[in-house]
C-alpha positions as CSV (number, residue, x, y, z in Angstrom):
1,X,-171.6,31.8,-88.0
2,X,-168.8,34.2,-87.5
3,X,-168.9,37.2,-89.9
4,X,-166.2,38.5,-92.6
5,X,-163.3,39.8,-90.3
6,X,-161.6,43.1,-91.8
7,X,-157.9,43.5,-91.3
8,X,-155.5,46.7,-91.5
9,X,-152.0,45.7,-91.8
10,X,-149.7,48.4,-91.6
11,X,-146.2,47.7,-93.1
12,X,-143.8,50.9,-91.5
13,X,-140.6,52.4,-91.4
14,X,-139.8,52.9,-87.7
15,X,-138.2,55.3,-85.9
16,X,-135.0,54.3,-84.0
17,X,-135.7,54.4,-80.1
18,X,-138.0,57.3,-80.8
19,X,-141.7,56.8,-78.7
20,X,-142.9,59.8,-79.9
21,X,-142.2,60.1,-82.9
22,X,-143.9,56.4,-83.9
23,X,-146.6,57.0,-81.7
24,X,-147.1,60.8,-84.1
25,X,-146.2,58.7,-87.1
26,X,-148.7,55.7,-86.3
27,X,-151.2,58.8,-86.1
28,X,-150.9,59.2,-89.3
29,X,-150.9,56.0,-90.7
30,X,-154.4,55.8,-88.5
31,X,-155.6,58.5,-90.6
32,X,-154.7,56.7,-94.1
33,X,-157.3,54.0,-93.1
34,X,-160.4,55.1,-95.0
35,X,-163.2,52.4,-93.8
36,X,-163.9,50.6,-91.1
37,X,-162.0,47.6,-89.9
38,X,-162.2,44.8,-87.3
39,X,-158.9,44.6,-86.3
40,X,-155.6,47.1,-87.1
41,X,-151.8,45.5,-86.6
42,X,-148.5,46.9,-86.2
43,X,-145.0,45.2,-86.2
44,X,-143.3,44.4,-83.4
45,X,-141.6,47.1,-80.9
46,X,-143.4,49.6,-83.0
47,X,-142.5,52.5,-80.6
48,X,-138.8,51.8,-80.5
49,X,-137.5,49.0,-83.1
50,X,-135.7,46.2,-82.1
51,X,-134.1,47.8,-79.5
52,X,-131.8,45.9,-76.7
53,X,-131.7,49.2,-74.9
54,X,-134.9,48.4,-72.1
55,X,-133.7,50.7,-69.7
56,X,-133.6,53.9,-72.3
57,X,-136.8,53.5,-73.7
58,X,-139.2,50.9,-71.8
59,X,-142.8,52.2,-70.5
60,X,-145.0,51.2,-67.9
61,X,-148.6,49.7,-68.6
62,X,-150.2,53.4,-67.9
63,X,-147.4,55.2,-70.0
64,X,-148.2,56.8,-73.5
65,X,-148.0,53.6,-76.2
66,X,-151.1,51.7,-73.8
67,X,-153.0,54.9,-73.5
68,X,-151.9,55.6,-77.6
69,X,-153.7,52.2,-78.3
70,X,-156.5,52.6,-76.2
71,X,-157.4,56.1,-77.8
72,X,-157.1,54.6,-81.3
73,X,-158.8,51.8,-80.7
74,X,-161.8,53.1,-78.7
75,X,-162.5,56.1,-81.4
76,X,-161.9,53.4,-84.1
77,X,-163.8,51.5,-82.5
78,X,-162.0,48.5,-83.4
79,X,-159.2,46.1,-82.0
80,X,-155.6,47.0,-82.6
81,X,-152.5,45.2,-81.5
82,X,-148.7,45.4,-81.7
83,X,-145.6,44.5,-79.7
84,X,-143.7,47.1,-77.6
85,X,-141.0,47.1,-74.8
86,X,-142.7,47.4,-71.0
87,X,-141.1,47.5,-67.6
88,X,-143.1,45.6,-64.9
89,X,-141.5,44.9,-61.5
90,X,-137.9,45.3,-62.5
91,X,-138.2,43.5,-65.5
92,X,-138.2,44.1,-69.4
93,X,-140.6,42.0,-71.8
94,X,-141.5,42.3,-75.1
95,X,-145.1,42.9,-75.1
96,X,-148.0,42.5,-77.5
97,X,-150.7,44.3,-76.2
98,X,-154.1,43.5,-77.9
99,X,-156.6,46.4,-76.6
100,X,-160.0,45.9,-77.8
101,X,-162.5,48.7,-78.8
102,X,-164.2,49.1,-75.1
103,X,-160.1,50.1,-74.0
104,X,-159.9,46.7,-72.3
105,X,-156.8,44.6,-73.6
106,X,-155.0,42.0,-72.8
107,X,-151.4,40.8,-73.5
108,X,-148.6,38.0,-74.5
109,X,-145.2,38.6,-73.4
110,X,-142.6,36.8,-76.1
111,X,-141.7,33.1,-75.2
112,X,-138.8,32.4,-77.7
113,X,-135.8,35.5,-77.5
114,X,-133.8,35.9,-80.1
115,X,-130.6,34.7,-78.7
116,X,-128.7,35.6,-82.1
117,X,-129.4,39.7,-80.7
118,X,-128.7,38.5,-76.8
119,X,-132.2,39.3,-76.6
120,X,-132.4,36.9,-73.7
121,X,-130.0,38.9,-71.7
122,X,-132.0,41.9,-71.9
123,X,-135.3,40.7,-71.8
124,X,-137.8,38.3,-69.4
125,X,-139.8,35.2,-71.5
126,X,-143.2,35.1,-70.9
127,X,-144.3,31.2,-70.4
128,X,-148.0,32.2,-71.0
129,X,-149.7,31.2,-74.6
130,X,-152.9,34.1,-75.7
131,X,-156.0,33.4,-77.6
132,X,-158.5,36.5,-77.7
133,X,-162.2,36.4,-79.2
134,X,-162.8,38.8,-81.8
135,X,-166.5,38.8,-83.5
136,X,-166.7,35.1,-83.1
137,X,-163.6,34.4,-84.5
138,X,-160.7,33.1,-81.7
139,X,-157.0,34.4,-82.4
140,X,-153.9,33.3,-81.3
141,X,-151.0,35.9,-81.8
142,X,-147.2,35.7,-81.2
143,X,-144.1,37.5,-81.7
144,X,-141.0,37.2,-84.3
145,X,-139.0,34.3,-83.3
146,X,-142.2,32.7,-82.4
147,X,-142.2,31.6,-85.4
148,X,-139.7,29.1,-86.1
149,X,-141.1,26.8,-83.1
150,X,-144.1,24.8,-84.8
151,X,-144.9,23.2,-81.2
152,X,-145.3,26.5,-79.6
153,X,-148.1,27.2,-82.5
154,X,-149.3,24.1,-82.8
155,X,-153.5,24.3,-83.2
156,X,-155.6,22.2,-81.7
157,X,-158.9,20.2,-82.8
158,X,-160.8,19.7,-79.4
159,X,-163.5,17.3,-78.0
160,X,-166.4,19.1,-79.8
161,X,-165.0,19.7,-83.3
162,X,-164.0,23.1,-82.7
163,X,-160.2,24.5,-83.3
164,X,-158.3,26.3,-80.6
165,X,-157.7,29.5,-83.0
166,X,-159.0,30.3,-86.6
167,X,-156.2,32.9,-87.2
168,X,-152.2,32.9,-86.1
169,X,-151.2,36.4,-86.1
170,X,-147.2,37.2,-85.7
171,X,-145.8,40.4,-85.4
172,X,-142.5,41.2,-86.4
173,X,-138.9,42.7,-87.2
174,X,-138.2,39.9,-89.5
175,X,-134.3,41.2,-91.7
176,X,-134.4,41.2,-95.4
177,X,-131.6,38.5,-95.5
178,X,-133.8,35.5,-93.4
179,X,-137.2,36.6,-95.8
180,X,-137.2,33.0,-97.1
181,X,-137.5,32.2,-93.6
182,X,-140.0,34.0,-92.9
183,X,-142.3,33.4,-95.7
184,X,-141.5,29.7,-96.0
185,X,-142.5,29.4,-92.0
186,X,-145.5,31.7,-92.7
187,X,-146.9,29.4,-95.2
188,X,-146.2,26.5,-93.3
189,X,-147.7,27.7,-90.0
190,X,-151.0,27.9,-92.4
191,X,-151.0,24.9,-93.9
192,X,-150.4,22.6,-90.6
193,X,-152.2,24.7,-88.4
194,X,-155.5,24.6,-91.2
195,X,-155.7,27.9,-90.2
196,X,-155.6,32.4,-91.6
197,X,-151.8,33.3,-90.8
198,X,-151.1,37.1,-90.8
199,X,-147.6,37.9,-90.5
200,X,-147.0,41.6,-89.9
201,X,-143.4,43.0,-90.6
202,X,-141.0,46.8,-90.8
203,X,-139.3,48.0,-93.8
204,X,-136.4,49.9,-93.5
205,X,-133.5,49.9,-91.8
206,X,-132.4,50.3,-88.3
207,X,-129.1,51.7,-86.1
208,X,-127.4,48.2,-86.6
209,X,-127.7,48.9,-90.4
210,X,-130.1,45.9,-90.3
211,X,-132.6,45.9,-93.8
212,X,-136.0,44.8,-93.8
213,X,-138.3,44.3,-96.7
214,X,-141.3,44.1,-95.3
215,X,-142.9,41.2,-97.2
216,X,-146.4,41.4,-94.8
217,X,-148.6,38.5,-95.7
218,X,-152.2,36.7,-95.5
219,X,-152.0,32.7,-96.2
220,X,-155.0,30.8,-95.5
221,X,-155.4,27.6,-94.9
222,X,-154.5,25.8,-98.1
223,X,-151.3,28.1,-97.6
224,X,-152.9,30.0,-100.8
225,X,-151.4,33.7,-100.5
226,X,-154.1,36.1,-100.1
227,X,-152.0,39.2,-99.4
228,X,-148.3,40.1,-99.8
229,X,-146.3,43.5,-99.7
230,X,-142.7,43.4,-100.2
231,X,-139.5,46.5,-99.9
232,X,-142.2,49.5,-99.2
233,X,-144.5,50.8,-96.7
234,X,-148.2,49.5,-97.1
235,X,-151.5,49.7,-95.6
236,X,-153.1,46.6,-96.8
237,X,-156.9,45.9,-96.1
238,X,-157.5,42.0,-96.0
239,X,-161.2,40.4,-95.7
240,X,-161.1,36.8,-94.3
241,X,-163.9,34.9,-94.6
242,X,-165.0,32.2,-91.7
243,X,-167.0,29.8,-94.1
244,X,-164.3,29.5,-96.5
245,X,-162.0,28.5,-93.4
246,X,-165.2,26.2,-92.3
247,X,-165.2,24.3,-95.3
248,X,-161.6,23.5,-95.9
249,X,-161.7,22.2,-92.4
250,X,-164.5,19.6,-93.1
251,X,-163.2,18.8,-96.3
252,X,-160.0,18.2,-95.0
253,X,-159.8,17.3,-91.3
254,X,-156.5,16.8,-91.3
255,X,-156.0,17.5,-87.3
256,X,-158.7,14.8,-86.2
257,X,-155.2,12.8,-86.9
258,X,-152.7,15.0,-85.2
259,X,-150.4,13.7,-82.2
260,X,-151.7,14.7,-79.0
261,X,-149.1,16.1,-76.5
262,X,-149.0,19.3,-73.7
263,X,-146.6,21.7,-73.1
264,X,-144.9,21.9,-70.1
């Protein structure tokens, strides 16, 4: 049996295009966590924003953010993960790294751009879905956009009872005007996927005079909320139990009954 996983969530402000200063701000916000935690998430592009300006502020795999991470995370001695802009062979992506505690990580590029920003012309899709292991508990993160694509997400009941992921993770720059969106797909994600959704947003507002409230959240999977922060920064600490998720999954095995298709 998997134990209780501990979550940091850390709502931010972000600093327009600015590596450094995120990266010295994030230091602080590291600082602010006061226990120990499993796991620490940041919004997506947390070094930068939502930036469609690669070529001015992109990093390499060996540049500052990764080695940032793997510092935090190794003298943490926890997981943390968040999306930020890399170049790789002439090409852009936007990258969620998740480094693990040992300094090991591994990523998942974006799959669904956001055409609405010409994010597409600026940046490469990844094709490639991620599930990592954390303390017996399997994860399945994503980016923004992500979101709104339910086949993308879907979960999966295999042969031997067991579910593809126990927790949907998605990291984001969600605006202020689409937060019914975003907490309406959050939910749903939850509820269809009988799975924890964590959905890790900004605050603030960016060069584009874009506003976002934040509105961070924990559903499980009853689509119950368990954690929600809306308009200001937050550092919220979330406990998910793995018996609770257990149970509603044998009491309600909803995906034994699911359509079976692949993803080409």
């Amino acid at each position: 049996m998997a134990a209780d996983l501990k979550i940091a969530i850390v709502q931010s402000v972000l600093h327009w295009e600015d590596v450094q200063m995120n990266l010295a701000y994030f230091d602080t916000k590291m600082h602010q966590i006061d226990q120990d935690v499993d796991l620490i998430l940041l919004p997506e592009m947390f070094t930068t924003g939502f930036s469609m300006h690669p070529e001015k502020v992109s990093e390499s795999m060996d540049g500052a953010s990764i080695e940032w991470m793997k510092k935090v995370a190794m003298h943490r001695q926890c997981a943390i993960s968040g999306s930020l802009i890399i170049k790789e062979h002439g090409k852009y992506y936007n990258r969620l790294i998740w480094m693990e505690k040992s300094g090991a990580f591994q990523y998942y590029d974006k799959k669904h751009l956001f055409s609405l920003a010409n994010e597409h012309l600026h940046y490469s899709a990844g094709d490639c879905p991620l599930i990592v292991e954390l303390n017996g508990w399997k994860i399945k993160p994503v980016i923004c956009y992500d979101l709104r694509f339910p086949v993308w997400l879907r979960n999966k009941c295999l042969e031997n009872k067991e579910y593809e992921y126990d927790i949907l993770i998605v990291v984001a720059n969600w605006p202020q005007k689409r937060n019914t969106a975003w907490k309406t797909l959050l939910q749903a994600r939850a509820i269809e996927n009988q799975s924890y959704v964590i959905g890790v947003n900004r605050v603030g507002s960016d060069a584009n005079d874009i506003v976002y409230s934040g509105d961070s959240a924990v559903y499980d999977a009853l689509g119950e909320v368990l954690y929600m922060k809306s308009q200001d920064e937050d550092l919220g600490i979330v406990s998910l139990q793995k018996s609770s998720l257990d149970q509603t999954r044998v009491a309600l095995p909803f995906l034994d009954d699911a359509d079976v298709f692949k993803i080409y």
